[in-house]
Every structure is written in C-alpha cells, then in structure tokens.
MIBAMI-605096 format. One record per residue (C-alpha): x, y, z. Coordinates in steps of 0.02 Angstrom, whole numbers, plus 50000, padded with zeros to 5 digits. Layout:
! MIBAMI-605096
XYZ ...
//
This chain:
! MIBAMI-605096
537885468256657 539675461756666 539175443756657 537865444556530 539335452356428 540405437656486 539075427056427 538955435956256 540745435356235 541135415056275 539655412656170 540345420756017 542085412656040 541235395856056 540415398655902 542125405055808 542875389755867 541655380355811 541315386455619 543305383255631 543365365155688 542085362255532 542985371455411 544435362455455 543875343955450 542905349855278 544795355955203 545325340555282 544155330155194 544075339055041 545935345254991 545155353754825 544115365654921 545385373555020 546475375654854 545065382754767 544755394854901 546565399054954 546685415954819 544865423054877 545705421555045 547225429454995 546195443354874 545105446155038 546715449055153 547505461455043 545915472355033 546105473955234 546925492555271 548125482455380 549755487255399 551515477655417 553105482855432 554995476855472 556445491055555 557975492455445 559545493255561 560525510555579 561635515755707 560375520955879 560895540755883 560085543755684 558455534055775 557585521355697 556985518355505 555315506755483 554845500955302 553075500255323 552005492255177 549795497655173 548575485755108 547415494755005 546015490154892 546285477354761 545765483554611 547245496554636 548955496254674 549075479854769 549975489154902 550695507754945 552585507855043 553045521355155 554565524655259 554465531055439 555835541455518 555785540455704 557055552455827 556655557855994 554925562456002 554745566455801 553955554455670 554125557055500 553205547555362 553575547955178 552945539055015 553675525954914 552915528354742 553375512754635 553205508454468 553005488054537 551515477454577 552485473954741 554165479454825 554985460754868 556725457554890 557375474054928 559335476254954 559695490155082 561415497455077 562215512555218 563395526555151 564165533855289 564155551855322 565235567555226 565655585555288 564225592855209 562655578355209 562245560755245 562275548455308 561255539855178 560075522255168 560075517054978 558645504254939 558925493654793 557435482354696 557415476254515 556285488754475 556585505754555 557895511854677 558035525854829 559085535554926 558705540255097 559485556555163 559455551255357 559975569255419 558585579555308 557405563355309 557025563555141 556855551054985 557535554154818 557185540454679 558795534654587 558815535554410 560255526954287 560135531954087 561445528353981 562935532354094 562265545954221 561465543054376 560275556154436 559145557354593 557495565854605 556645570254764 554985561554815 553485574254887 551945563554865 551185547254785 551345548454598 552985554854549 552925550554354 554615551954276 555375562154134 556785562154019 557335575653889 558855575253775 559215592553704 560925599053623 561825583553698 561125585753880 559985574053982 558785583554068 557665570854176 556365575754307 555425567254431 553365573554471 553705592254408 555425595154488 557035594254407 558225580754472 560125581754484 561575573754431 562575561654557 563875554254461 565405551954517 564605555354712 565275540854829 563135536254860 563115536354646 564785526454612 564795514154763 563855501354807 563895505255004 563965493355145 562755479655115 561625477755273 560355466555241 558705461455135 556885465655138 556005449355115 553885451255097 552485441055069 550415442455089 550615440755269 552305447555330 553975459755311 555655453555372 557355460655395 558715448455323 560515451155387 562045446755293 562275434255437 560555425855413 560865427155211 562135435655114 561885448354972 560915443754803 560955458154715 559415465454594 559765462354442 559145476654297 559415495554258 557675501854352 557365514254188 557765504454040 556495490754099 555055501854103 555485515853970 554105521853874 554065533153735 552845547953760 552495565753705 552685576553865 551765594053910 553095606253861 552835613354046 553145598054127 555015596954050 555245616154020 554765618753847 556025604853768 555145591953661 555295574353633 555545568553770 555245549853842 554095550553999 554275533854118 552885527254224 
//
C-alpha cells in the first residue's frame, strides 16, 4: 500500500512540475500572457482564507503582539486585520474594523506604562488609528475632531462611528457605546516612541525597524477624510439629533 502511494505521490509531483516547466517557457515566450494573467492570479490569491502575519516588538514580560491580516472573499472587504495577544498560556484575538480597502504602512508607536493603566501600542495609518491597552488587551479606535481626541472601544467587526454636537459639546460614539475624551492624556498629546512600520503586500507582512527605515509618518486627520453627513437613529446617539455618522 505504501508504495503504490509513493507511486501516486511522485506521479502527481511529476506532473506539477511539469504543467510548470510549460507554463513557464509559454510566459517566457509570450511576455503578454503572463501580464494579462498576473491580476486573475492575484484576485485568485486573495480569495484563499490564508492567513499572514508579522510580531510587533514589546518588551518579553507583556508577551508577544502579532498583527495578523485574513484573506477573505473578494467581492468583500479585500481583507479583515486582527490583533493577537499572546502571555503564558492565554491567546487573545481581537478585530480591527477599518474604514480602508487595505491597512499598508502602518506606524506603531509604545507609551510606556502609568500608576493606574498601560502600557499602551498606538497604531497609526492614513486612514484610521488604535490604541492598544497591553495590560487589559483591548483596542480602542482613535478619533480626532476639531481639537479633541477621543477613543472608543472595539467589541466586534463593524464599529460604525458617530458624532453629535449639542449645546457646545461633542458627543461621539463608536458601534453603540459612548467613547471618551483623551485629551491632554500623555497616549492623546504625544506621539510615543516610534518602533517601527508595518509594511504589506498580496503576499506578505513585515516588521520595519527604525534601524532598517526610519519613521514616515501618515499623513491625514483619520475622521475628516471620511466624514459623512447622515441622519442617525436617535437611540444610537441618545436622543440628540443631527448628528454626522462616519463609516
């Protein structure tokens, strides 16, 4: 039984080999085919649930953090990003919910621990921001508008975003939960300690150090590029109206 299985197997690698070998010379002797075909390749690899990952660096006794990144199917989300918390022997997973086609270029800045909380893992992209509470290991999205900085916690994958403005107060949540106000925190008013760069493409994730590159900072307020005006459920934002919902 063994060797007819060996003789299956070397059989169907010959035959893998083979198909390659032609498909090679034909790109070989026809460039314009392998152009033309390069996107259904790339469209066909993203629909794979594979996933790929890189480890963001922390000091060993807070364990290790992993930004993971899930191929899903194509006609949705290109992709769904997750952070994984590993200490000792518990794993903790939680969601990413981003308003972008794809999370690229992500700055990653530490905030060293306080009396009361912390330490903290901010992750900054063009287009949305986080914080990462590496004691409670928990997200919060960051949210700038006009002035005030406010952070929302994360609980799932769609965590729509709202804003009210009532009697000269900015009320914004995030999903149905109110966020709260950071300014003038040290996570809310300083940049941290830049420690590297997520870099991504189809096939890969990679952690950048300063060392290896230094800091290019994302450029753009993450709200006030993707503000829309909407008419919320008064029970969404409790019971104030107009108010300016961002997806």
């Amino acid at each position: 039984m063994k060797k007819v299985l060996r003789i299956v197997l070397t059989g169907f690698i010959v035959c893998v080999v083979v198909v390659l070998l032609f498909a090679i010379v034909a790109l070989y002797l026809h460039p314009p085919l392998g152009e033309a075909i390069k996107p259904h390749i790339r469209q066909a690899y993203r629909s794979l649930p594979l996933q790929i990952s890189c480890t963001i660096p922390i000091p060993p006794k807070y364990g290790t953090l992993v930004f993971l990144r899930h191929g899903i199917h194509p006609s949705l989300t290109p992709y769904e990003y997750k952070l994984k918390f590993t200490k000792a022997s518990t794993t903790v997973e939680r969601s990413l919910p981003s308003d972008s086609r794809s999370l690229i270029f992500v700055d990653t800045y530490w905030y060293p621990a306080n009396q009361q909380e912390g330490p903290w893992v901010r992750l900054q992209h063009q287009d949305v921001e986080y914080l990462v509470n590496m004691k409670d290991q928990k997200v919060s999205r960051v949210l700038r508008y006009k002035g005030h900085i406010f952070s929302g916690d994360l609980s799932g994958d769609q965590e729509g975003v709202a804003i009210v403005e009532s009697g000269g107060r900015i009320l914004i949540s995030v999903g149905r939960r109110d966020a709260y106000e950071i300014t003038g925190t040290p996570v809310a008013d300083s940049p941290g300690k830049y420690i590297g760069r997520i870099e991504g493409n189809y096939y890969r994730l990679r952690f950048i150090t300063p060392t290896q590159s230094p800091e290019q900072k994302s450029q753009g307020d993450p709200i006030s590029l993707v503000l829309v005006e909407s008419r919320i459920p008064p029970e969404i934002v409790g019971g104030c109206h107009g108010a300016t919902e961002i997806y």
